[in-house]
MIDOSE-1310 file (N, C-alpha, C; in nm, 2 decimals, decimal comma, always signed):
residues 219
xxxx	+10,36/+16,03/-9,80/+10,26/+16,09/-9,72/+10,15/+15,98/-9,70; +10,12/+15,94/-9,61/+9,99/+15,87/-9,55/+9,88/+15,94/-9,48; +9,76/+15,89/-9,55/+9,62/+15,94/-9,55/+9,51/+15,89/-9,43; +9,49/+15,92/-9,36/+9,38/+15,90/-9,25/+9,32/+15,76/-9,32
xxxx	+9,23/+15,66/-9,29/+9,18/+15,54/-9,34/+9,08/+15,55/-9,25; +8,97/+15,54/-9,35/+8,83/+15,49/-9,30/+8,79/+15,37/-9,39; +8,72/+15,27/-9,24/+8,70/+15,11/-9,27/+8,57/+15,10/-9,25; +8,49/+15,02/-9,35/+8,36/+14,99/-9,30/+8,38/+14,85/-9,29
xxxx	+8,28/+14,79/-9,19/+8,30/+14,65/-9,16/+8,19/+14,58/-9,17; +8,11/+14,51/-9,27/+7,99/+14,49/-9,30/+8,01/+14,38/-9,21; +7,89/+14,33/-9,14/+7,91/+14,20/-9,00/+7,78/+14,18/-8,97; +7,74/+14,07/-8,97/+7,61/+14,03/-8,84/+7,69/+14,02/-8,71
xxxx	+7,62/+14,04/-8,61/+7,64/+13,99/-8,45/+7,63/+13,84/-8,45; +7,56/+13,77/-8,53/+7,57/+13,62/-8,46/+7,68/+13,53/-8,57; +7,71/+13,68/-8,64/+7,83/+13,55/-8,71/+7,96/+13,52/-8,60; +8,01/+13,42/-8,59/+8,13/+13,34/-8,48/+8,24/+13,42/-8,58
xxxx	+8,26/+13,39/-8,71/+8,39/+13,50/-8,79/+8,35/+13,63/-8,75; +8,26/+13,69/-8,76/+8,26/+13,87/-8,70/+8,36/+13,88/-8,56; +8,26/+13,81/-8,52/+8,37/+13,82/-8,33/+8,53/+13,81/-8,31; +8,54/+13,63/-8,37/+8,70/+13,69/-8,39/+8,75/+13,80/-8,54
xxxx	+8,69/+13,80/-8,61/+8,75/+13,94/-8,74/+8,78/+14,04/-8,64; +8,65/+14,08/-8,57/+8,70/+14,24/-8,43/+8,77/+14,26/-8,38; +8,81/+14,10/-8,33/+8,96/+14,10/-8,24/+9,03/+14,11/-8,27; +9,06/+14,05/-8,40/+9,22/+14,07/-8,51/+9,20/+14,19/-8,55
xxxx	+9,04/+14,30/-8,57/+9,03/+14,43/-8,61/+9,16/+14,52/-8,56; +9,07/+14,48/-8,38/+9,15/+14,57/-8,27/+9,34/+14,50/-8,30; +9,33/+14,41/-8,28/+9,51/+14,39/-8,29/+9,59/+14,49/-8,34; +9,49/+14,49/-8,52/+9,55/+14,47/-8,65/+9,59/+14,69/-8,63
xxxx	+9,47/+14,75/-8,56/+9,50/+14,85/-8,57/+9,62/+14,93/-8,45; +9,66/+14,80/-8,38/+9,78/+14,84/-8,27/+9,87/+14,80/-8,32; +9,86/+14,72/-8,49/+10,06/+14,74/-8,54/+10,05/+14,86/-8,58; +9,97/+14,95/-8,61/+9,99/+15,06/-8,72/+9,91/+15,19/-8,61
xxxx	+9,97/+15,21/-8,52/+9,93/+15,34/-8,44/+9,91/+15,44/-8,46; +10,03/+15,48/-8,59/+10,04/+15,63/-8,63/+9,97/+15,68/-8,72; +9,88/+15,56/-8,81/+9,78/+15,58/-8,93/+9,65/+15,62/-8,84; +9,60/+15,71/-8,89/+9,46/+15,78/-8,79/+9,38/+15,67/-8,89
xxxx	+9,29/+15,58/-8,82/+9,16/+15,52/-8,87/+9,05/+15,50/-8,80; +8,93/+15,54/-8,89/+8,80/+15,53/-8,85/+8,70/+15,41/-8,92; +8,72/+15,37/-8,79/+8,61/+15,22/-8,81/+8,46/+15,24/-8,82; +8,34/+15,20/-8,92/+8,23/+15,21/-8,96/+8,18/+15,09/-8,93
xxxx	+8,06/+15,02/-8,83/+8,02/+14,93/-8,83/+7,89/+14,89/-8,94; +7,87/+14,84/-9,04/+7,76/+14,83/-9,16/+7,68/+14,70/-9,12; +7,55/+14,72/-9,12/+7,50/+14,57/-9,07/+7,47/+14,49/-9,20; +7,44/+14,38/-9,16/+7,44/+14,23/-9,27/+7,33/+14,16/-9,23
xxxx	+7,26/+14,09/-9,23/+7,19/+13,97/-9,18/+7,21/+13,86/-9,28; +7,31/+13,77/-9,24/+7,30/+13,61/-9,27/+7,14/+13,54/-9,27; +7,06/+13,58/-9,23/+6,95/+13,52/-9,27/+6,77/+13,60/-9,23; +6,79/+13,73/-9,29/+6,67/+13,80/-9,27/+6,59/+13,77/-9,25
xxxx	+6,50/+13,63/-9,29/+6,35/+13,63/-9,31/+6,34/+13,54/-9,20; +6,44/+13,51/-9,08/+6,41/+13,50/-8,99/+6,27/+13,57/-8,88; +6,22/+13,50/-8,82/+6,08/+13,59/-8,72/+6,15/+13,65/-8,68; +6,09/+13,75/-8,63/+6,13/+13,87/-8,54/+6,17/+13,76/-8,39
xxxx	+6,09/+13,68/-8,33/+6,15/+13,60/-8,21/+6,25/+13,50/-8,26; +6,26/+13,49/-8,33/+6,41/+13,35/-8,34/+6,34/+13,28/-8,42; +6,41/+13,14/-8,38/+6,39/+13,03/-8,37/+6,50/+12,92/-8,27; +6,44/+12,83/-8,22/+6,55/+12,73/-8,13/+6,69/+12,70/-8,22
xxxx	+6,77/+12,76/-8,14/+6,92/+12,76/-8,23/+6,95/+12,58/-8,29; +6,93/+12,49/-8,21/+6,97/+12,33/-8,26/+6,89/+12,32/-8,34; +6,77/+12,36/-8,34/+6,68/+12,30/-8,45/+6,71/+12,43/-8,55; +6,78/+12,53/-8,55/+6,83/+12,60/-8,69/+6,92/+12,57/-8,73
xxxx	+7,04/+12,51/-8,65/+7,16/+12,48/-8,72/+7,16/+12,31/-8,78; +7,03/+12,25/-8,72/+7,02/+12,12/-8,76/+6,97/+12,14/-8,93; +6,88/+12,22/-8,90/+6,79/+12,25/-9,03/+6,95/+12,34/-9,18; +7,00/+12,40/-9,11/+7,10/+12,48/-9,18/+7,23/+12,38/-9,26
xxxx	+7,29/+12,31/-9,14/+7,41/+12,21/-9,18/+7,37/+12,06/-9,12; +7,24/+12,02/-9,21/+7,26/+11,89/-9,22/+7,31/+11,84/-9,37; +7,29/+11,66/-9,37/+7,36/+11,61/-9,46/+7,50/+11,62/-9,51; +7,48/+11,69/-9,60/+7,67/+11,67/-9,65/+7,72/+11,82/-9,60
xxxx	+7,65/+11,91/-9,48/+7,71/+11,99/-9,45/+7,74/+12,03/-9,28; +7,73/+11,89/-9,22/+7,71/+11,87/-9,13/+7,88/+11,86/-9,10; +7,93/+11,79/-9,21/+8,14/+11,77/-9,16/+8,15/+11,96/-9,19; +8,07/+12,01/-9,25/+8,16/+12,17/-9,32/+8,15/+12,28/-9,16
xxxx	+8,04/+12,21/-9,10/+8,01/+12,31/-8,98/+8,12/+12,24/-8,86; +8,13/+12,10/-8,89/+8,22/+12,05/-8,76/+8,36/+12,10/-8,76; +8,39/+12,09/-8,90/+8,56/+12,17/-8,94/+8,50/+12,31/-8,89; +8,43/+12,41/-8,91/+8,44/+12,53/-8,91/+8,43/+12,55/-8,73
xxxx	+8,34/+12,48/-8,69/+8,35/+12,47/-8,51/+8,51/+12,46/-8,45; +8,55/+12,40/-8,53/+8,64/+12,31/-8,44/+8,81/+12,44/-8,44; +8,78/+12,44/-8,57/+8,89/+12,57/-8,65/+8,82/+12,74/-8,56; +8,71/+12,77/-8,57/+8,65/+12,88/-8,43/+8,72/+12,82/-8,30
xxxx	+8,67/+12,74/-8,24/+8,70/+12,68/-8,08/+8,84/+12,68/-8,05; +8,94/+12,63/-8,15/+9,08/+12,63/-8,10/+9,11/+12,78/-8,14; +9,07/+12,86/-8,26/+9,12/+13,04/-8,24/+9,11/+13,11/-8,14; +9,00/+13,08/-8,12/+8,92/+13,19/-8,00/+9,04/+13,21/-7,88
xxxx	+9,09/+13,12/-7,80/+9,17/+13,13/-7,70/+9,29/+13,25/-7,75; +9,34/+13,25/-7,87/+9,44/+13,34/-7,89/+9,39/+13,46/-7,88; +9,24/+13,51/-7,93/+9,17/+13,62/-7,92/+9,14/+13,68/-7,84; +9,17/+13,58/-7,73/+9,07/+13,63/-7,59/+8,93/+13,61/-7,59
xxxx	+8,87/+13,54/-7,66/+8,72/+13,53/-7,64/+8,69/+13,36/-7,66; +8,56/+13,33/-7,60/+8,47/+13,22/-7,63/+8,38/+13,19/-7,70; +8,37/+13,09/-7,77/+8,25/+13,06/-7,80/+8,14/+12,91/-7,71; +8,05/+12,93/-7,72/+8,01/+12,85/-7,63/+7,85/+12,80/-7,69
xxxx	+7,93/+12,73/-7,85/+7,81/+12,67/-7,92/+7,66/+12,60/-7,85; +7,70/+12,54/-7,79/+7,64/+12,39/-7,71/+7,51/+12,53/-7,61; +7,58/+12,62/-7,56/+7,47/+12,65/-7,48/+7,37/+12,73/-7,51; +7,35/+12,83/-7,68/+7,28/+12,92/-7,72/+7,13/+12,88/-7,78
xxxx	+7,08/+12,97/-7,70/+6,96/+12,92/-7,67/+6,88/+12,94/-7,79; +6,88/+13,05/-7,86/+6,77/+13,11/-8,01/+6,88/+13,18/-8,09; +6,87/+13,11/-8,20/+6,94/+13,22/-8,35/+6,82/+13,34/-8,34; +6,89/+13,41/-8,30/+6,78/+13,55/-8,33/+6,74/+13,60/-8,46
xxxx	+6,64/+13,70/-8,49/+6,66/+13,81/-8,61/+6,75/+13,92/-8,56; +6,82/+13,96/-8,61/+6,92/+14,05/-8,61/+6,91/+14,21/-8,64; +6,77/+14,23/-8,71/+6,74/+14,32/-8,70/+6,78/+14,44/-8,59; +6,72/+14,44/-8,49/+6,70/+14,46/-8,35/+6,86/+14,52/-8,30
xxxx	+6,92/+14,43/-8,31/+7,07/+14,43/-8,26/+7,13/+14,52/-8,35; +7,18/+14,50/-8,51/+7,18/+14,64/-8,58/+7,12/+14,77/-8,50; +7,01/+14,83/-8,52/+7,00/+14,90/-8,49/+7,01/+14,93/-8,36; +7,10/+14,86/-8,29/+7,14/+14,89/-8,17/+7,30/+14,98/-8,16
xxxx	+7,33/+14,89/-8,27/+7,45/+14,95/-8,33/+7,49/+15,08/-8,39; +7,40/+15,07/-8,47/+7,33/+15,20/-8,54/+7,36/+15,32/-8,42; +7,28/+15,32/-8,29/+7,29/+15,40/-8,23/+7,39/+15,43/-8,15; +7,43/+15,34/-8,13/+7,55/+15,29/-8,08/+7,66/+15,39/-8,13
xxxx	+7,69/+15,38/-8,26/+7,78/+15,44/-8,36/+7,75/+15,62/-8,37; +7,62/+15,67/-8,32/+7,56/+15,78/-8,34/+7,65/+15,86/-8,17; +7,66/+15,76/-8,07/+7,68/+15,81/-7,98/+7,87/+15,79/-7,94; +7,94/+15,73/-8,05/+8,05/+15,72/-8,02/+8,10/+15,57/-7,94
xxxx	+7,99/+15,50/-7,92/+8,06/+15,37/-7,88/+7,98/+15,26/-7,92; +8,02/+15,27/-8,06/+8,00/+15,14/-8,16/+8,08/+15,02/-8,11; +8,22/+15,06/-8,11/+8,30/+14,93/-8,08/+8,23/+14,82/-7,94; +8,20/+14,93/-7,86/+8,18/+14,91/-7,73/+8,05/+14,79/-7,73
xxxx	+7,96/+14,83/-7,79/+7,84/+14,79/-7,81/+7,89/+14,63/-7,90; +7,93/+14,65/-8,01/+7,95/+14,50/-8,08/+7,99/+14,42/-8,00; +8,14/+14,47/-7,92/+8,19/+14,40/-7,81/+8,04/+14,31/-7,72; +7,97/+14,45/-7,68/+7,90/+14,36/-7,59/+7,78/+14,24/-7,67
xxxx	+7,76/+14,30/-7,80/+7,62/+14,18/-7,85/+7,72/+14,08/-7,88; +7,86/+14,06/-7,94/+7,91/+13,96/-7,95/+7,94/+13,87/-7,85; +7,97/+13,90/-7,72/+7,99/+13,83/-7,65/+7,90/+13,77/-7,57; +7,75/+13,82/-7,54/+7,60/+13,81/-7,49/+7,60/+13,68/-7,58
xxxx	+7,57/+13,69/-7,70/+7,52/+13,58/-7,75/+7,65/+13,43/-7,79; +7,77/+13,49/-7,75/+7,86/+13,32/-7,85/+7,92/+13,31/-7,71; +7,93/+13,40/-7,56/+7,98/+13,37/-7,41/+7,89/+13,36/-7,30; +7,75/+13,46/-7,38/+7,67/+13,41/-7,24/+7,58/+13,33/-7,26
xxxx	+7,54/+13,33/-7,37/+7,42/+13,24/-7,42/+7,30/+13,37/-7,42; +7,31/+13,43/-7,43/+7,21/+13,51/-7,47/+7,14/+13,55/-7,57; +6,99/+13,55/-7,56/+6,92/+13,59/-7,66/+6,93/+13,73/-7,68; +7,00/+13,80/-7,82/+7,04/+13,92/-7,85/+6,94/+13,96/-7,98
xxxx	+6,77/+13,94/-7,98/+6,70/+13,92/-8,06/+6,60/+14,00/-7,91; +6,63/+13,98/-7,79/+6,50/+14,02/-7,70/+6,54/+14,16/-7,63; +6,43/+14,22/-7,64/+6,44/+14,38/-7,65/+6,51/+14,44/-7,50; +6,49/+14,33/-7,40/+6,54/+14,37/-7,27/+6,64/+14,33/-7,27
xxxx	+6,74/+14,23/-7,36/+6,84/+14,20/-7,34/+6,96/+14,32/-7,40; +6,90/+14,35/-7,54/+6,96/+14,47/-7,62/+6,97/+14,57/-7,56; +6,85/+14,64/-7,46/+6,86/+14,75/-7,41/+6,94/+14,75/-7,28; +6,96/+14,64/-7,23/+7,11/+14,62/-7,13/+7,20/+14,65/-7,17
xxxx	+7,24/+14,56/-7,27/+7,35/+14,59/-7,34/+7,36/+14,70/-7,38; +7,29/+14,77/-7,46/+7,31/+14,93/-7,47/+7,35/+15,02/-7,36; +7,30/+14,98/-7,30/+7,36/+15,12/-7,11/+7,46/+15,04/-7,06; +7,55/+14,93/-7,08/+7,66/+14,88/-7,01/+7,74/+14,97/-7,12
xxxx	+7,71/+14,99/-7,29/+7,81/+15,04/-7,40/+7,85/+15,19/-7,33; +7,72/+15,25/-7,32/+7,72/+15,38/-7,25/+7,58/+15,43/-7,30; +7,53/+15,39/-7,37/+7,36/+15,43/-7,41/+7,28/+15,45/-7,27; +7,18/+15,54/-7,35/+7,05/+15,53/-7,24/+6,98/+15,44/-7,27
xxxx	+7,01/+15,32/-7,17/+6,90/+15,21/-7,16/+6,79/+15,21/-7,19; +6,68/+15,28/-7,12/+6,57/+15,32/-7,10/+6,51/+15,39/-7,25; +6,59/+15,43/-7,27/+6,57/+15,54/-7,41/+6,55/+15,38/-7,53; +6,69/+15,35/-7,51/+6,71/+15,24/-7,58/+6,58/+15,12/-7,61
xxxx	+6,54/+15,14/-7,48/+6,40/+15,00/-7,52/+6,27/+15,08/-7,53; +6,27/+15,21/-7,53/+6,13/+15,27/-7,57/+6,19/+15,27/-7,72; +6,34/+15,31/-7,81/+6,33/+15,31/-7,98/+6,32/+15,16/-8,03; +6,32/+15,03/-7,92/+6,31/+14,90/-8,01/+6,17/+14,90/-7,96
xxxx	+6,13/+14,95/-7,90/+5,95/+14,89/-7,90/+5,91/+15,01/-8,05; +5,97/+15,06/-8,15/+5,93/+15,15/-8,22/+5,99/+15,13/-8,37; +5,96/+15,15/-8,48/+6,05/+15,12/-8,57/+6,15/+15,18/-8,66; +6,18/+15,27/-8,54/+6,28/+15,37/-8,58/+6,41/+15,28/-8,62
xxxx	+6,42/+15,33/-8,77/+6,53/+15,33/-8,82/+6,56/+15,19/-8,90; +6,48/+15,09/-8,84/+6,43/+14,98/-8,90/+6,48/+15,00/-9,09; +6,37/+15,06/-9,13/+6,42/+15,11/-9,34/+6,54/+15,09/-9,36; +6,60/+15,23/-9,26/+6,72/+15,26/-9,30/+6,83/+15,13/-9,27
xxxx	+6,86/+15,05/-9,18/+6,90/+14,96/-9,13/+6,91/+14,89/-9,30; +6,78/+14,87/-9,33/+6,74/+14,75/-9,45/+6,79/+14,81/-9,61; +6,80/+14,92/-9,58/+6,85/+14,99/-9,73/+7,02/+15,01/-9,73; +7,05/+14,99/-9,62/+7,17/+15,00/-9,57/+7,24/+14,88/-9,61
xxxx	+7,21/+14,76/-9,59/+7,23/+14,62/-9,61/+7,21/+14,60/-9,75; +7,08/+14,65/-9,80/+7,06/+14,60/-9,98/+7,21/+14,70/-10,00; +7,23/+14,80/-9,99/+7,31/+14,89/-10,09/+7,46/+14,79/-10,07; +7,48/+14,74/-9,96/+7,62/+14,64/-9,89/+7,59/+14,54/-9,98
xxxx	+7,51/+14,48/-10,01/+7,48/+14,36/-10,10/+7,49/+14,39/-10,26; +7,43/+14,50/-10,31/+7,44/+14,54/-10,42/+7,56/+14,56/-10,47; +7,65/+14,62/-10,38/+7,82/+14,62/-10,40/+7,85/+14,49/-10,39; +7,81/+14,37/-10,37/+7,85/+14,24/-10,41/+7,93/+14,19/-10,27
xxxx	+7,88/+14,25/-10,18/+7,95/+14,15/-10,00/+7,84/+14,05/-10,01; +7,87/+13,95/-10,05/+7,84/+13,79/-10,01/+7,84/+13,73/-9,87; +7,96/+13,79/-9,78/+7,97/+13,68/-9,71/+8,04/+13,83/-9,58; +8,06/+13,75/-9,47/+8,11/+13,86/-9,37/+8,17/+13,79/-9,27
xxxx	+8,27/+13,83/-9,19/+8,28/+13,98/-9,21/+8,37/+14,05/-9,36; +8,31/+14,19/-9,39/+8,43/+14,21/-9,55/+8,46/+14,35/-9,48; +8,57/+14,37/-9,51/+8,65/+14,50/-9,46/+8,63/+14,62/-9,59; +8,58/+14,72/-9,56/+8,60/+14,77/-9,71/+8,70/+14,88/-9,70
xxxx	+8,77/+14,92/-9,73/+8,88/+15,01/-9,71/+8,88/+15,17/-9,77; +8,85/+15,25/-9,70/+8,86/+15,38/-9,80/+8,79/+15,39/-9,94; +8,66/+15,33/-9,91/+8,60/+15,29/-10,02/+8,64/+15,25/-10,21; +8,77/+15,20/-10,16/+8,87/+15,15/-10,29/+8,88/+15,03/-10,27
xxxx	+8,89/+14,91/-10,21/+8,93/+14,77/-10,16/+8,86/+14,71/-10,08; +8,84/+14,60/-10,06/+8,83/+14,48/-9,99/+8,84/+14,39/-9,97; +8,89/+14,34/-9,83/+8,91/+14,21/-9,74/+8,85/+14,15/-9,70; +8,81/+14,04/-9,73/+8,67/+13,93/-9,67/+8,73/+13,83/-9,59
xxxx	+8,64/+13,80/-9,49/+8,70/+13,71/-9,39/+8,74/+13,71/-9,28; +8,74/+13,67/-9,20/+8,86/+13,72/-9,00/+9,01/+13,68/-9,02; +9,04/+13,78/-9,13/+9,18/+13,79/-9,15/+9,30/+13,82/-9,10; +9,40/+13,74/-9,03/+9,49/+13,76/-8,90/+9,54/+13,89/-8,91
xxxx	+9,61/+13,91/-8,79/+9,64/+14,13/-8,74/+9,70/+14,13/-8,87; +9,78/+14,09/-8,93/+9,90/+14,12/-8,98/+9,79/+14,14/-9,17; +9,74/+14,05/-9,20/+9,71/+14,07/-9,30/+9,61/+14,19/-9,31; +9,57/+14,24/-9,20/+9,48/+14,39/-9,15/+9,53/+14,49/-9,20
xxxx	+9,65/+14,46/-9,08/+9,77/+14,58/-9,06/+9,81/+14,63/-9,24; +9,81/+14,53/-9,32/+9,91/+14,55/-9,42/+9,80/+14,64/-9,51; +9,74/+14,60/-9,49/+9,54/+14,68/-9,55/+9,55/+14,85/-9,51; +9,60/+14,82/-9,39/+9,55/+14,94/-9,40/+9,68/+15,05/-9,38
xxxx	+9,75/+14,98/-9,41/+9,87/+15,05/-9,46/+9,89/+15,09/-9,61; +9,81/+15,00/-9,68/+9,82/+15,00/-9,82/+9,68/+15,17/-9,83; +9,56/+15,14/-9,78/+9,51/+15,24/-9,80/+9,53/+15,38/-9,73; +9,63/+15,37/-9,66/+9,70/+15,51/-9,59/+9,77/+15,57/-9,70
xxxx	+9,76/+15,53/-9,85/+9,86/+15,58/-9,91/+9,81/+15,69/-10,03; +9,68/+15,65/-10,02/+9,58/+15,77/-10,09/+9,48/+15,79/-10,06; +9,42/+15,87/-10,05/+9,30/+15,94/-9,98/+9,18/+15,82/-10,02; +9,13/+15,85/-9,94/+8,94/+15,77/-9,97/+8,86/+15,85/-10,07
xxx	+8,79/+15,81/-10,10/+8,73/+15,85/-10,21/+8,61/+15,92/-10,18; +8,54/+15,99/-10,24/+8,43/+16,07/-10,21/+8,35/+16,08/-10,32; +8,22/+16,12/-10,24/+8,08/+16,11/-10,28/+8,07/+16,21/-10,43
């Protein structure tokens, strides 16, 4: 007997592994059709104490991977740039204009997820900021993106001029940290397991076959 599977996916938006992880998400859940699963998007911030405006992305990734980490980000570029094509998506380092705070974007998600098109929405902050060059940190960019997911736009940029939900967002993250996710994207499985990393369809698929086999756990 196999059990319905619910996955939380802890992620920032400006992580380059989140984007392709989604992709191999979506693959990973078209080997296994017949398993009912429900995807949970959990936010992360890689680097919170970011300003609320950014900062100029070259001068953060200068500041971030210089010295002896300057070859670790060229292997990690170079290993992104040639996957991407199999994913279907881009990345397009060279032209991003501000590492945003990430705040903002979460809770876009947040709502996102309240209205039934979470996927929809990551889709779009992921690709704004690593295909268009978009700043996904500015309130009129977010609230675009929200009414292309299916959100009310308009709605959408009167709750980021506000700090709704803001806490929750931040208590959400410590409690994802407290359980010990270090790094993202981490898959958590039917709250019994997890998978860290943008792990190919197949090693997904096997995930969530494995947790189709006993129920999720409860509160």
């Amino acid at each position: 007997m196999t059990h319905p599977v619910s996955i939380d996916i802890v992620a920032d938006l400006v992580c380059p592994w989140c984007w392709l992880g989604k992709r191999n998400w979506d693959a990973a859940r078209k080997l296994v059709p017949d398993i009912p699963v429900d995807t949970v998007w959990r936010p992360y911030q890689l680097d919170p104490d970011l300003p609320r405006e950014g900062r100029p992305y070259r001068e953060y990734m200068k500041a971030k991977f210089s010295g002896s980490n300057t070859e670790r980000w060229t292997q990690m570029r170079t290993y992104l740039e040639q996957a991407a094509p199999a994913a279907g998506i881009e990345f397009h380092f060279d032209s991003i204009p501000v590492r945003p705070n990430t705040l903002n974007a979460h809770r876009v998600l947040r709502w996102a997820a309240g209205q039934g098109v979470a996927d929809a929405a990551a889709e779009g902050l992921f690709r704004a900021f690593f295909a268009e060059s978009e700043d996904i940190g500015d309130p009129a960019v977010l609230a675009r993106i929200a009414g292309e997911a299916g959100l009310d736009a308009a709605l959408t940029a009167e709750l980021l001029a506000s700090d709704r939900d803001e806490a929750e967002i931040r208590d959400e993250e410590a409690f994802f940290r407290k359980l010990g996710v270090t790094g993202v994207p981490t898959y958590i499985f039917n709250g019994r397991f997890a998978v860290s990393g943008a792990q190919e369809p197949q090693v997904l698929a096997d995930a969530i076959r494995q947790a189709s086999l006993e129920p999720a756990e409860t509160d």
